[in-house]
FIVEX-653119 format. One record per atom (N, C-alpha, C, CB): x, y, z; residue number from 0; residue in one letter; chain; atom name. Coordinates in pm, whole numbers, plus 32768, in hexadecimal, padded with zeros to 4 digits. Atoms other than C-alpha are relative to their C-alpha. Glycine has a CB too. Layout:
+------+------+------+-----+------+-----+------+
!    u !    v !    w ! seq ! type ! mol ! atom !
+------+------+------+-----+------+-----+------+
!    X !    Y !    Z ! NUM !    A !   A !   CA !
...
+------+------+------+-----+------+-----+------+
END
This chain:
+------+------+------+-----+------+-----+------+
!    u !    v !    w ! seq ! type ! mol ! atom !
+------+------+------+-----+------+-----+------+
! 803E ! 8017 ! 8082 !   0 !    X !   A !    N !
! 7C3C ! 876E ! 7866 !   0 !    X !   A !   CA !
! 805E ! 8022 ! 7F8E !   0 !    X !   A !    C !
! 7F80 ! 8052 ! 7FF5 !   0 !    X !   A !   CB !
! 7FF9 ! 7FE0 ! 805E !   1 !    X !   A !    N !
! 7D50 ! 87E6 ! 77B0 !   1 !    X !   A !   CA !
! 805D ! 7F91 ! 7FA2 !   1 !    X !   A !    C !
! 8022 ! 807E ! 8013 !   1 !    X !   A !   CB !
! 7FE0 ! 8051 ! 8040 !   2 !    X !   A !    N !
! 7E36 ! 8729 ! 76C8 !   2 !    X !   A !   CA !
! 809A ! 7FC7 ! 8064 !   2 !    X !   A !    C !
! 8002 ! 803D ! 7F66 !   2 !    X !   A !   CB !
! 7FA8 ! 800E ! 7FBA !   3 !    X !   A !    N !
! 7F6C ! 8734 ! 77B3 !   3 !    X !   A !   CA !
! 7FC5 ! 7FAA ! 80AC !   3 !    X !   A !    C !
! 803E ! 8098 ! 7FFC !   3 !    X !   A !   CB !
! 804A ! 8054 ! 7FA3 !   4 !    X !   A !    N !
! 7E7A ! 86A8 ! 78CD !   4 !    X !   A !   CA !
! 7FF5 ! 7F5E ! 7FE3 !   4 !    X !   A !    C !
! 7F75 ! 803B ! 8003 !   4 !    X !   A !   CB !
! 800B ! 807F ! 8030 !   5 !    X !   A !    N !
! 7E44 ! 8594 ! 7811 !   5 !    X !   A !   CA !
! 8083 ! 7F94 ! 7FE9 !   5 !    X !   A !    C !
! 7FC0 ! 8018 ! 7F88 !   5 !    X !   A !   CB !
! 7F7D ! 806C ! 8036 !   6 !    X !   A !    N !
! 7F9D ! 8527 ! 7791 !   6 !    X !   A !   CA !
! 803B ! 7FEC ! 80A6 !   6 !    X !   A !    C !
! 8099 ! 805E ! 7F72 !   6 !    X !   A !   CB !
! 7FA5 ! 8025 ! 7F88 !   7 !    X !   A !    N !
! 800D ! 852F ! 7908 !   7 !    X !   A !   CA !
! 7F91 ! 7FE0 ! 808E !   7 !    X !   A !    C !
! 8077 ! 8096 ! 8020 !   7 !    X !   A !   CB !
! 805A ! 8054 ! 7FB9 !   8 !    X !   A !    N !
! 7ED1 ! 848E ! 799C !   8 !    X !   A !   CA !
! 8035 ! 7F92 ! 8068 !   8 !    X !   A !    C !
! 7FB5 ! 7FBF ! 7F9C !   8 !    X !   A !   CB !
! 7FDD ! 8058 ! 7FC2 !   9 !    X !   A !    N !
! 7F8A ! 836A ! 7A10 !   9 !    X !   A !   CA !
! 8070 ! 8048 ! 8092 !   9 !    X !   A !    C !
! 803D ! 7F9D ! 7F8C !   9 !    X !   A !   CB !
! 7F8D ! 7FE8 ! 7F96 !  10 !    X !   A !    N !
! 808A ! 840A ! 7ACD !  10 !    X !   A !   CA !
! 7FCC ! 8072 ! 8084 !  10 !    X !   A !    C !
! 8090 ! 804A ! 7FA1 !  10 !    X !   A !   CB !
! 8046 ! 7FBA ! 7FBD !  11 !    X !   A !    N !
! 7F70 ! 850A ! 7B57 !  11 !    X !   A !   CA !
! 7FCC ! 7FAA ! 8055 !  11 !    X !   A !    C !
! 7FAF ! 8048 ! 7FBF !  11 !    X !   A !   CB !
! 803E ! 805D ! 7FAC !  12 !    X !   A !    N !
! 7EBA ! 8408 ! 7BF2 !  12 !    X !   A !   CA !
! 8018 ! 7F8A ! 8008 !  12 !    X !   A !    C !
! 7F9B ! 7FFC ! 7FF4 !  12 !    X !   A !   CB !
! 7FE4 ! 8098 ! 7FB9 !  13 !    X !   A !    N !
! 7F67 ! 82C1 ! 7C23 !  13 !    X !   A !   CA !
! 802C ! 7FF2 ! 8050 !  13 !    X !   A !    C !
! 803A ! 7FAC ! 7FD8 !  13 !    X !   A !   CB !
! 7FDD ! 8028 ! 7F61 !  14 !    X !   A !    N !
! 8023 ! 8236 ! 7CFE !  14 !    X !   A !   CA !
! 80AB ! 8029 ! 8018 !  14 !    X !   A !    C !
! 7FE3 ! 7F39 ! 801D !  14 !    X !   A !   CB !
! 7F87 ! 7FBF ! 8026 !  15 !    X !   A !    N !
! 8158 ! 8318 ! 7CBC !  15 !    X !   A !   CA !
! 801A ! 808D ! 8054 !  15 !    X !   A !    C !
! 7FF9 ! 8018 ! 7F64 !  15 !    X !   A !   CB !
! 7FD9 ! 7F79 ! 7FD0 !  16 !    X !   A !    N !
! 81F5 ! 8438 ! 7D73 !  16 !    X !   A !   CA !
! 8032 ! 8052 ! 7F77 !  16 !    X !   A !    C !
! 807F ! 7FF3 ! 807A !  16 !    X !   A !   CB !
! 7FEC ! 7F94 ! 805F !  17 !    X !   A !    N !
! 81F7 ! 8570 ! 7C60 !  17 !    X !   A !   CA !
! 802E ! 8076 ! 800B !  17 !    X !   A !    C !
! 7FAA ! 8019 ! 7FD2 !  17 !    X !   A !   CB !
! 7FCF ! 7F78 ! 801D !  18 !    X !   A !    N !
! 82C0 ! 86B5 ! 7C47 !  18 !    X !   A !   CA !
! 7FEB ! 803F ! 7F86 !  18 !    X !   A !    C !
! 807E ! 8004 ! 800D !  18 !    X !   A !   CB !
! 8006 ! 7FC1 ! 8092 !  19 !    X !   A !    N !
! 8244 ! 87AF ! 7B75 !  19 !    X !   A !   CA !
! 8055 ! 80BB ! 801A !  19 !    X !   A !    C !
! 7F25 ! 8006 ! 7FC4 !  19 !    X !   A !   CB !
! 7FD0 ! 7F7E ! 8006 !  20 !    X !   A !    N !
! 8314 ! 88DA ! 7B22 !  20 !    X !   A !   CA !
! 7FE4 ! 8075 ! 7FA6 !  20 !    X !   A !    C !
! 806A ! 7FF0 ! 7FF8 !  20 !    X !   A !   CB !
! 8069 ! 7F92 ! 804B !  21 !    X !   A !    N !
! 8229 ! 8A00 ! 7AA8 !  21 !    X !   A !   CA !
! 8075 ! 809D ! 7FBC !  21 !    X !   A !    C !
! 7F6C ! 8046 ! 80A5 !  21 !    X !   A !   CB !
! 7FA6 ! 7F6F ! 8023 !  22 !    X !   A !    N !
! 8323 ! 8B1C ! 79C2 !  22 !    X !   A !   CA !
! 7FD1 ! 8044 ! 7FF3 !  22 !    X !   A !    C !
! 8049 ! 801E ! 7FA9 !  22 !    X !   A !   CB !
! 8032 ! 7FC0 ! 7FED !  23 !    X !   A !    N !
! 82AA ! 8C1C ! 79E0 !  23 !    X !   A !   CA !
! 805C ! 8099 ! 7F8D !  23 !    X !   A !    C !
! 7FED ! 7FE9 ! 8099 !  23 !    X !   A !   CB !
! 7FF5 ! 7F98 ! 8048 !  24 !    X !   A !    N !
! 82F4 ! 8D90 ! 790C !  24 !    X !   A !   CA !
! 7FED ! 807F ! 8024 !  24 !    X !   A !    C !
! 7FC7 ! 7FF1 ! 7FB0 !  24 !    X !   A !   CB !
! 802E ! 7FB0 ! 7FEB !  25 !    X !   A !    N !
! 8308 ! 8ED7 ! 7982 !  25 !    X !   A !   CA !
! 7FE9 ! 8080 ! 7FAB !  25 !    X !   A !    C !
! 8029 ! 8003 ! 8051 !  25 !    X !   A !   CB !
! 8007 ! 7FB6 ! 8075 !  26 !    X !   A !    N !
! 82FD ! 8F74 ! 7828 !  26 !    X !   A !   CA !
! 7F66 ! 8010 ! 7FF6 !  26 !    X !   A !    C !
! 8048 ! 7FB9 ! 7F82 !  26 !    X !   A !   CB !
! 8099 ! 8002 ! 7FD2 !  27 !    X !   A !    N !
! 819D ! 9041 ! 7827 !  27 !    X !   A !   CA !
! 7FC1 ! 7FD0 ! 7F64 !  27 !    X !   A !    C !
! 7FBC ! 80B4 ! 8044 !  27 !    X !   A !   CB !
! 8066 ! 8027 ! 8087 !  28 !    X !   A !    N !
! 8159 ! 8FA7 ! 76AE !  28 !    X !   A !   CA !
! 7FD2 ! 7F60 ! 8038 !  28 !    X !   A !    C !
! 806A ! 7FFC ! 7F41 !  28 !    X !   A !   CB !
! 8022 ! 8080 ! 7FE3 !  29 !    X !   A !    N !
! 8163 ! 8E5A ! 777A !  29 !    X !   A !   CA !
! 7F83 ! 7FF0 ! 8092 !  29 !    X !   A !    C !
! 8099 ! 7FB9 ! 801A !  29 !    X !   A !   CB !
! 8039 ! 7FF9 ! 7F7D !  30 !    X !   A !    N !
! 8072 ! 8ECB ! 7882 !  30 !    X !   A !   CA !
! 7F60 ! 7F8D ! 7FD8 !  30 !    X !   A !    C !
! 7FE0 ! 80C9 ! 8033 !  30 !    X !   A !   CB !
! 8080 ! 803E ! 8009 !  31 !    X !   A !    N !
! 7F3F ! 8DD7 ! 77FA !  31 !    X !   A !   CA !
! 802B ! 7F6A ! 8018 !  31 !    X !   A !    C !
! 7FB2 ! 801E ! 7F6F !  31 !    X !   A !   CB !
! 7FE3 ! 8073 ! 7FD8 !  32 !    X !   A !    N !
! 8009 ! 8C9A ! 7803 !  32 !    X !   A !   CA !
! 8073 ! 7FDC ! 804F !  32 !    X !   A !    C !
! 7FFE ! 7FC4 ! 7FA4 !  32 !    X !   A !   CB !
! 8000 ! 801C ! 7F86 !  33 !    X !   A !    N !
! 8098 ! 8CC8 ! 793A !  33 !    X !   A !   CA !
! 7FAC ! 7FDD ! 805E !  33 !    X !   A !    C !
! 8023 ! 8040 ! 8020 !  33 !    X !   A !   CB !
! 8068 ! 7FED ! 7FD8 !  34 !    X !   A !    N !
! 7F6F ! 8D19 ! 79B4 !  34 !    X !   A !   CA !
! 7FEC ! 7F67 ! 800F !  34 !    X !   A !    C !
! 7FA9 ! 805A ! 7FAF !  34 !    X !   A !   CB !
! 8002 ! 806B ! 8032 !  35 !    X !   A !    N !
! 7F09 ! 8BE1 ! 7919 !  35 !    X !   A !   CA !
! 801D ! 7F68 ! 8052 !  35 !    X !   A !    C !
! 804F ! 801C ! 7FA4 !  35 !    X !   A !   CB !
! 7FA4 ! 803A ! 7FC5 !  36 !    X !   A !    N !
! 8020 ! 8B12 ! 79AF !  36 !    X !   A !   CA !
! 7FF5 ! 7FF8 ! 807F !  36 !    X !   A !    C !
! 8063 ! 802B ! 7FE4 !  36 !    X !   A !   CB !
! 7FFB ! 800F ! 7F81 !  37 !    X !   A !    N !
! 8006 ! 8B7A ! 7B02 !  37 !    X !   A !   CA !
! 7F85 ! 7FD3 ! 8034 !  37 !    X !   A !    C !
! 8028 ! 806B ! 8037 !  37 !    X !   A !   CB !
! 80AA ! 8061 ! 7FF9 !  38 !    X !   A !    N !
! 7E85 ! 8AF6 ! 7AF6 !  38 !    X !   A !   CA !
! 7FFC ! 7F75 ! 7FF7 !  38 !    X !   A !    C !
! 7F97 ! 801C ! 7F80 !  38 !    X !   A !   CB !
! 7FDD ! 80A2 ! 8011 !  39 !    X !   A !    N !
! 7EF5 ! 89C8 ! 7A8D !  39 !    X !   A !   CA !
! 8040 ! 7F85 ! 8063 !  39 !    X !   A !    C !
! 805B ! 8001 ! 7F9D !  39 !    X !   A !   CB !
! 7F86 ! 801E ! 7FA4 !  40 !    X !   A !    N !
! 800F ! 898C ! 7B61 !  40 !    X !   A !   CA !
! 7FB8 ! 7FF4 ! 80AE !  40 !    X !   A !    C !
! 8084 ! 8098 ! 7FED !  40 !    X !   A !   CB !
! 806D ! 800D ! 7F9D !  41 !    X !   A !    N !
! 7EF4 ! 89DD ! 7C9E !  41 !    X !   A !   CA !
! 7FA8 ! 7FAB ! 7FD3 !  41 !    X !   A !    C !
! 7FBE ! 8075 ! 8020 !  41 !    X !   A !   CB !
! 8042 ! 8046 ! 800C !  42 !    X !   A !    N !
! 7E1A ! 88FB ! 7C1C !  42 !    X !   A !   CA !
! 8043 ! 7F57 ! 800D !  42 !    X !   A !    C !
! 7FC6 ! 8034 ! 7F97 !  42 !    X !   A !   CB !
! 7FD1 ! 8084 ! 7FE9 !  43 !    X !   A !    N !
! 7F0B ! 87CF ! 7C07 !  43 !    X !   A !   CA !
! 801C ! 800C ! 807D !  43 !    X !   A !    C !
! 806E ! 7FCC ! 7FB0 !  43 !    X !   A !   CB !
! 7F91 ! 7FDD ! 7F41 !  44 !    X !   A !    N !
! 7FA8 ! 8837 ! 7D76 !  44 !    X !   A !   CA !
! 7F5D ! 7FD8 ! 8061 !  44 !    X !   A !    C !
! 8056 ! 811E ! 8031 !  44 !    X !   A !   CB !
! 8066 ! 803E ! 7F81 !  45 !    X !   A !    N !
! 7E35 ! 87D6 ! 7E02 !  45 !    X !   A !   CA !
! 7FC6 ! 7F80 ! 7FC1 !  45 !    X !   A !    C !
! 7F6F ! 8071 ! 8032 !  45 !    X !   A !   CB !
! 8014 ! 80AB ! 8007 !  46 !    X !   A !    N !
! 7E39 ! 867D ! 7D85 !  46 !    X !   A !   CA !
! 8021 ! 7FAD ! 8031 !  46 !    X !   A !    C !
! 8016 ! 7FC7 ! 7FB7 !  46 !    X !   A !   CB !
! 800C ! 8059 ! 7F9A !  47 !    X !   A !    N !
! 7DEF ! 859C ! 7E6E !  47 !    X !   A !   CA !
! 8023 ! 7F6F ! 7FEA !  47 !    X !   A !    C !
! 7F84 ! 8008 ! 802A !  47 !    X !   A !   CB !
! 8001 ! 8099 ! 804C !  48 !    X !   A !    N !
! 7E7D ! 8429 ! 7E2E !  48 !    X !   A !   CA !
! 7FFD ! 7FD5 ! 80B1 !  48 !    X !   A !    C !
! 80B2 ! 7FBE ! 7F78 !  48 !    X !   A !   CB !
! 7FEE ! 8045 ! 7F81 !  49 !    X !   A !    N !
! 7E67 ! 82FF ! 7F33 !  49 !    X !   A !   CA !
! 8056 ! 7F85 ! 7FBA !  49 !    X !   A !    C !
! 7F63 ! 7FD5 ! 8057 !  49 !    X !   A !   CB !
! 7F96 ! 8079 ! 8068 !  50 !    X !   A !    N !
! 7F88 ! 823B ! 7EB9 !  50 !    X !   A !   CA !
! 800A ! 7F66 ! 803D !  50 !    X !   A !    C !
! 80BF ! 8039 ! 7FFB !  50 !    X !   A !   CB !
! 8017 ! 8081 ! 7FC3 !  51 !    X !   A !    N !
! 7F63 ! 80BA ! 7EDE !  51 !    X !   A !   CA !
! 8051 ! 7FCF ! 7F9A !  51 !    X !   A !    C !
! 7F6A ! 7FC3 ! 8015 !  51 !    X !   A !   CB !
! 7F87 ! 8053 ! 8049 !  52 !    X !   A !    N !
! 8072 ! 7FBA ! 7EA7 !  52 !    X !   A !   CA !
! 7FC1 ! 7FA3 ! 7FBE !  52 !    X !   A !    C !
! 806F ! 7FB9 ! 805A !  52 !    X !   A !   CB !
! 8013 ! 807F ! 8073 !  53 !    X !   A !    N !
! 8072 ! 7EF4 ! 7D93 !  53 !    X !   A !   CA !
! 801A ! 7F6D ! 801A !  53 !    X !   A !    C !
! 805D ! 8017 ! 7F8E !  53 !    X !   A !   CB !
! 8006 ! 807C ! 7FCB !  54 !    X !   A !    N !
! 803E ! 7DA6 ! 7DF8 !  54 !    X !   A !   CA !
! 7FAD ! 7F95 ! 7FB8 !  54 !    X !   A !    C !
! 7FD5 ! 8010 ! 807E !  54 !    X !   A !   CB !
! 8057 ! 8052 ! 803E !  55 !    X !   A !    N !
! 7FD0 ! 7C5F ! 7D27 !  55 !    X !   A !   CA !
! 7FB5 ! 7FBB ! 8087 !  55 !    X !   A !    C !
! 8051 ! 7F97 ! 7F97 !  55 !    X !   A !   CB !
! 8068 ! 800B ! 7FA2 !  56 !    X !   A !    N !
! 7E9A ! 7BCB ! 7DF0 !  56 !    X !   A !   CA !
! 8054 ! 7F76 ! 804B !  56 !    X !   A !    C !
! 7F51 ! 7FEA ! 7FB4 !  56 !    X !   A !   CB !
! 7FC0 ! 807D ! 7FDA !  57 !    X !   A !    N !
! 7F67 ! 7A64 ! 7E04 !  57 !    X !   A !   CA !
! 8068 ! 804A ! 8052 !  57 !    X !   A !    C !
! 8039 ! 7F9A ! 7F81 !  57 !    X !   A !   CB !
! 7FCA ! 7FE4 ! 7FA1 !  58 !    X !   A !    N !
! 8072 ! 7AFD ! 7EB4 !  58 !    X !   A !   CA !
! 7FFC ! 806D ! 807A !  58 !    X !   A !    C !
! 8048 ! 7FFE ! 7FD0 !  58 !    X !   A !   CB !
! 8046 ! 7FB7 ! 7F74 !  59 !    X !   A !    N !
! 7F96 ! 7BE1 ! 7F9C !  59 !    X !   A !   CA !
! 7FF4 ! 7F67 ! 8083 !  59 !    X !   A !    C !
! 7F2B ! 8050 ! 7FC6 !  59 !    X !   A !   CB !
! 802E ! 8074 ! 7FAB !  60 !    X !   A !    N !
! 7EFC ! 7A67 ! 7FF9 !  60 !    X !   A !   CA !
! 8064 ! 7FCD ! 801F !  60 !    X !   A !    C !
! 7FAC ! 7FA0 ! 7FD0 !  60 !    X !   A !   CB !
! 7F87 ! 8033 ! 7FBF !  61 !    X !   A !    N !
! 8046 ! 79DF ! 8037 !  61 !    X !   A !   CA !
! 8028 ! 805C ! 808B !  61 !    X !   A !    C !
! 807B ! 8004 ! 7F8C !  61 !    X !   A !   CB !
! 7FD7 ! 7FA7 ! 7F89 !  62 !    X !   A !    N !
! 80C8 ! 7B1B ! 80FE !  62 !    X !   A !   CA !
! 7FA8 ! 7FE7 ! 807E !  62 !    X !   A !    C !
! 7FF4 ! 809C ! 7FD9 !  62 !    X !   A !   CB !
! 804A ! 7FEE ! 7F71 !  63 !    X !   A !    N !
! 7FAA ! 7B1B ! 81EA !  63 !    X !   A !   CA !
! 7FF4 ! 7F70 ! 8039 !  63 !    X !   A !    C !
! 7F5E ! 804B ! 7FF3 !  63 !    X !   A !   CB !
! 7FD1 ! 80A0 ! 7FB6 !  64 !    X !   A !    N !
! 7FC8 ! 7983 ! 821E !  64 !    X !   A !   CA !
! 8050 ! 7FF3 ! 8033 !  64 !    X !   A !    C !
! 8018 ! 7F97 ! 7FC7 !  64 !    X !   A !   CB !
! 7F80 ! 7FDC ! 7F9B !  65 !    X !   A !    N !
! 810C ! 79CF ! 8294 !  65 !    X !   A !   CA !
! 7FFD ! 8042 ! 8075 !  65 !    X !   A !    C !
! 805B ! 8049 ! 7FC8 !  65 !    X !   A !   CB !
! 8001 ! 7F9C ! 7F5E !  66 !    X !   A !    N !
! 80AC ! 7ACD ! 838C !  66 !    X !   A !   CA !
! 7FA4 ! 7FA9 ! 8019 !  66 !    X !   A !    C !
! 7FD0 ! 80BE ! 8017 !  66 !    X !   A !   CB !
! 807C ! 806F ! 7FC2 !  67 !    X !   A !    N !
! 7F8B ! 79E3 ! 83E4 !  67 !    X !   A !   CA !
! 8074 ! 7F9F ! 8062 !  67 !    X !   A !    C !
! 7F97 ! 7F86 ! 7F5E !  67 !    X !   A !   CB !
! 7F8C ! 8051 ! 7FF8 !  68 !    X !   A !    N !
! 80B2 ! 78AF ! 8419 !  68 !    X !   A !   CA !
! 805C ! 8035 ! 804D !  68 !    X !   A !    C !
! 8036 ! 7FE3 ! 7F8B !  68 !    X !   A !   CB !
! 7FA9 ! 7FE4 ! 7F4A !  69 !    X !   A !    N !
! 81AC ! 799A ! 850A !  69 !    X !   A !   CA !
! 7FAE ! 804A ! 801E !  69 !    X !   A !    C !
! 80A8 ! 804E ! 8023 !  69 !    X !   A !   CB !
! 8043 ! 7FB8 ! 7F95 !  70 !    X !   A !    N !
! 80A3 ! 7A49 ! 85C2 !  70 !    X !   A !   CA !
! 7FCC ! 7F65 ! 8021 !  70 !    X !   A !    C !
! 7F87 ! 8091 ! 7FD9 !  70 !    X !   A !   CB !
! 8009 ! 8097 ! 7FB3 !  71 !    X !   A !    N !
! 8045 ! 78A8 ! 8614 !  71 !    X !   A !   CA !
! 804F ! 7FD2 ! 8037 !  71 !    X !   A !    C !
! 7FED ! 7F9C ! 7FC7 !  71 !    X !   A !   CB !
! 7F93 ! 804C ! 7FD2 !  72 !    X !   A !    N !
! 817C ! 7873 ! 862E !  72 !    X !   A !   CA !
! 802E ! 803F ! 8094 !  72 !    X !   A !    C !
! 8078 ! 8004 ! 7F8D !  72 !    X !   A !   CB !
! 7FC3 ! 7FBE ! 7FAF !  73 !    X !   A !    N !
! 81C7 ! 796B ! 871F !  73 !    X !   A !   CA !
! 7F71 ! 7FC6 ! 80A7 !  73 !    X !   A !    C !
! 8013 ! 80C4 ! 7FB2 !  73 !    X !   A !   CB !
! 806C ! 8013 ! 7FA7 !  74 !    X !   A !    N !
! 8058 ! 7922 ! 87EB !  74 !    X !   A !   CA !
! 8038 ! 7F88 ! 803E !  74 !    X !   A !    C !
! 7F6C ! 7FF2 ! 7FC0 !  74 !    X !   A !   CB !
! 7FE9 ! 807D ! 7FC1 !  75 !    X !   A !    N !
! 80CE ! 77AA ! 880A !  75 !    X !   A !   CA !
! 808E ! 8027 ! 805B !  75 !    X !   A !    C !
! 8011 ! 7F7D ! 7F86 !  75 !    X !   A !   CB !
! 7F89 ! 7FF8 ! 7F9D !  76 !    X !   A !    N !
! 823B ! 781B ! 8874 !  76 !    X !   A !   CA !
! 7FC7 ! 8035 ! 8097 !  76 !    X !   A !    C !
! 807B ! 8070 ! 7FBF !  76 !    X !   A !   CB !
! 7FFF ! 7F97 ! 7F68 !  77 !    X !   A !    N !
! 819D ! 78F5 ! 89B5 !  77 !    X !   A !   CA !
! 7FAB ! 7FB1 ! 8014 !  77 !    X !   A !    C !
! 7FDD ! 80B2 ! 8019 !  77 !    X !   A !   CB !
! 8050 ! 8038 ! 7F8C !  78 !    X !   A !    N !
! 80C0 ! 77D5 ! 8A16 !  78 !    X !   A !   CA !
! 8058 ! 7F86 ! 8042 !  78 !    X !   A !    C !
! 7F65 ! 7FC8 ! 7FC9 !  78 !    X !   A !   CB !
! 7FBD ! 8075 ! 7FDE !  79 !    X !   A !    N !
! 81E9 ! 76F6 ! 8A3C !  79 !    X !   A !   CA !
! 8002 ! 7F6B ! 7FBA !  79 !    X !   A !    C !
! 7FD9 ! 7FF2 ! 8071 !  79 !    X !   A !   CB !
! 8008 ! 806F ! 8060 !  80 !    X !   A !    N !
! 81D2 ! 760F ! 893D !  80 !    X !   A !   CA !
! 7F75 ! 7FA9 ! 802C !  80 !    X !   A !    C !
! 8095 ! 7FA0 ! 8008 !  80 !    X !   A !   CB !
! 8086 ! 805E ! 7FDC !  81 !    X !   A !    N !
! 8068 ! 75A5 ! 898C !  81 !    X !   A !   CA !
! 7FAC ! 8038 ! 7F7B !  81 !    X !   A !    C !
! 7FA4 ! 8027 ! 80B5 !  81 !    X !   A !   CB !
! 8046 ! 7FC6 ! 8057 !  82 !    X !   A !    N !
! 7F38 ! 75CB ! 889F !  82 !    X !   A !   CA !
! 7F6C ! 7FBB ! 8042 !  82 !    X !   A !    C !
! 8036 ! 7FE0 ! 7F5D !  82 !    X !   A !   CB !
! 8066 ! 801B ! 7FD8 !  83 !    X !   A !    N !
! 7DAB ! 75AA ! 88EB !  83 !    X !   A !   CA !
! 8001 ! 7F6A ! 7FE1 !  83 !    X !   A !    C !
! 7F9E ! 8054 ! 7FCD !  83 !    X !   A !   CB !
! 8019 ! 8076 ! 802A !  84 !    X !   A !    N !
! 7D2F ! 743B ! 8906 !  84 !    X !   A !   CA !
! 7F9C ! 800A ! 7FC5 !  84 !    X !   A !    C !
! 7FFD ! 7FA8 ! 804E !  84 !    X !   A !   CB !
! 8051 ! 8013 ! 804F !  85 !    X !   A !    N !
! 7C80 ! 73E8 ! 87FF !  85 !    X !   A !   CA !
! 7F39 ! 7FFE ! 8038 !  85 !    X !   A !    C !
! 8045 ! 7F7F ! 7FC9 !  85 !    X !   A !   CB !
! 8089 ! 8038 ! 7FCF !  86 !    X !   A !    N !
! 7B3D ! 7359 ! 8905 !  86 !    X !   A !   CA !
! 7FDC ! 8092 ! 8066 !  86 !    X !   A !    C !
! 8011 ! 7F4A ! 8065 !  86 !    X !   A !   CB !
! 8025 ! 7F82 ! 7FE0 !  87 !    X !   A !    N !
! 7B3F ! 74CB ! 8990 !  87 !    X !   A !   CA !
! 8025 ! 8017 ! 80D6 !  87 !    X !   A !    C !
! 7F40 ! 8005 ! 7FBF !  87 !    X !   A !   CB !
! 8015 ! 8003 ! 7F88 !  88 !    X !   A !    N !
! 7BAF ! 7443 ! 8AF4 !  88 !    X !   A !   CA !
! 80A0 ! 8017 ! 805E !  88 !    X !   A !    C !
! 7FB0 ! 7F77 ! 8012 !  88 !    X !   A !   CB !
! 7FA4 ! 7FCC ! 7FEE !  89 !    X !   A !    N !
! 7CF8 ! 7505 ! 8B0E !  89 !    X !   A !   CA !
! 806F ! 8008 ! 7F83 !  89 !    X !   A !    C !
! 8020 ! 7FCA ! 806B !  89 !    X !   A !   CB !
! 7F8B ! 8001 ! 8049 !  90 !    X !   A !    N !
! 7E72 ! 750D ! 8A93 !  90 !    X !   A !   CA !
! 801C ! 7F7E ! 7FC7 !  90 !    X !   A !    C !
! 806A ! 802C ! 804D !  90 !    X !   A !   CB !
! 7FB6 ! 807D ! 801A !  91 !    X !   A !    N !
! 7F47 ! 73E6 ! 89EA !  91 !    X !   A !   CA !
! 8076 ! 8045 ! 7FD4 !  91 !    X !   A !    C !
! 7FC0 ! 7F94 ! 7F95 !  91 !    X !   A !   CB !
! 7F86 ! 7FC6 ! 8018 !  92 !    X !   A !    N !
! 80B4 ! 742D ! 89BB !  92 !    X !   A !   CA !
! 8021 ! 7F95 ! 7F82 !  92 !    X !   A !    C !
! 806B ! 8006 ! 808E !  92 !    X !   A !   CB !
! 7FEE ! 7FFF ! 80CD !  93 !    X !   A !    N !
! 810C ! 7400 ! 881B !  93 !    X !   A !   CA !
! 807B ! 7F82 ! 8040 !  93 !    X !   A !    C !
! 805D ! 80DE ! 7F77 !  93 !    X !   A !   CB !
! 7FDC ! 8041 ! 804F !  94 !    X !   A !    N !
! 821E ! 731C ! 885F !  94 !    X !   A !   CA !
! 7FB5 ! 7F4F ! 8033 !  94 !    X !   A !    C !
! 80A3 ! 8023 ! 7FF9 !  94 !    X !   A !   CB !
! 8057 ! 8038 ! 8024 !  95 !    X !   A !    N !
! 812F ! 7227 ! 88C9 !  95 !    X !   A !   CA !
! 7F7A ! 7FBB ! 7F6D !  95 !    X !   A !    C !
! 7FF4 ! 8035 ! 8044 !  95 !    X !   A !   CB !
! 8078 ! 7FF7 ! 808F !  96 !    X !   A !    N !
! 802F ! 7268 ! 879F !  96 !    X !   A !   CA !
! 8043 ! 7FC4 ! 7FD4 !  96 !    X !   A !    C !
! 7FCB ! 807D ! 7FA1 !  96 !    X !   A !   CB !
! 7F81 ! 8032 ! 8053 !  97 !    X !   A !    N !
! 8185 ! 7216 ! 86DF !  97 !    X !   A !   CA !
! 8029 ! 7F68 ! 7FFF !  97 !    X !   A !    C !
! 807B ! 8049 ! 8034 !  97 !    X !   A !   CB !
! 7FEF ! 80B3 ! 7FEE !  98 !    X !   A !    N !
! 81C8 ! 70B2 ! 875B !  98 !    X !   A !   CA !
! 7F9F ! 7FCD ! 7FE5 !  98 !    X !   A !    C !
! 801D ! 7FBE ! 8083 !  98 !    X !   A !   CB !
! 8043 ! 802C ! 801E !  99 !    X !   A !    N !
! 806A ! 7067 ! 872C !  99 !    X !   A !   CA !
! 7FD8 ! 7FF6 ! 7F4F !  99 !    X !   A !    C !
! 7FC4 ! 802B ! 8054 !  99 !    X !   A !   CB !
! 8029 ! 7FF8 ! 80BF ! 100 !    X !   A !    N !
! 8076 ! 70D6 ! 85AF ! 100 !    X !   A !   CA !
! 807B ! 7FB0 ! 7FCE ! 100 !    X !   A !    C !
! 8000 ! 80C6 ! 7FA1 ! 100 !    X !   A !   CB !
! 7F69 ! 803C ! 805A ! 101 !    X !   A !    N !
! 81CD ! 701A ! 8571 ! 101 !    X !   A !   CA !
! 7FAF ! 7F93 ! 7FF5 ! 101 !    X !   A !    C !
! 80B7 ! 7FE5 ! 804F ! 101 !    X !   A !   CB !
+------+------+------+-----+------+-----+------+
END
């Protein structure tokens, strides 16, 4: 809540790794804002972030079409270049399909 909480909000809880280095005073006129300090300094040290990459949504949908595209690619390579027939009544080997689409 306090004013130093605030100006470093973003870096408390985004998506940022933060070092904070708490100075501390062992002069006893400074014993209230040490005090102070070292409350502070425990209070940021149990902030919990779950950091997630920054990613525009269009190139999430691309990325994962790609892994879609070689994890197919890889399924068709280990059946031997075959793929389901369309009429559900086995294999057909692609370069077949291929002459029929030229």
């Amino acid at each position: 809540d306090s004013t130093l909480t605030w100006l470093l909000k973003d870096n408390l809880g985004g998506n940022s790794k933060t070092v904070m280095i708490a100075t501390i005073s062992p002069a006893d006129d400074n014993f209230e804002e040490t005090l102070s300090t070292l409350r502070y300094a425990d209070r940021a040290k149990r902030i919990i972030n779950n950091a997630v990459i920054n990613e525009d949504a269009n190139a999430k949908v691309i990325r994962e079409l790609r892994e879609e595209v070689e994890r197919l690619r890889s399924e068709l390579g280990s059946r031997g270049g075959t793929v389901p027939n369309p009429d559900g009544t086995g294999y057909v080997d692609i370069t077949k399909l291929k002459e029929q689409l030229s």
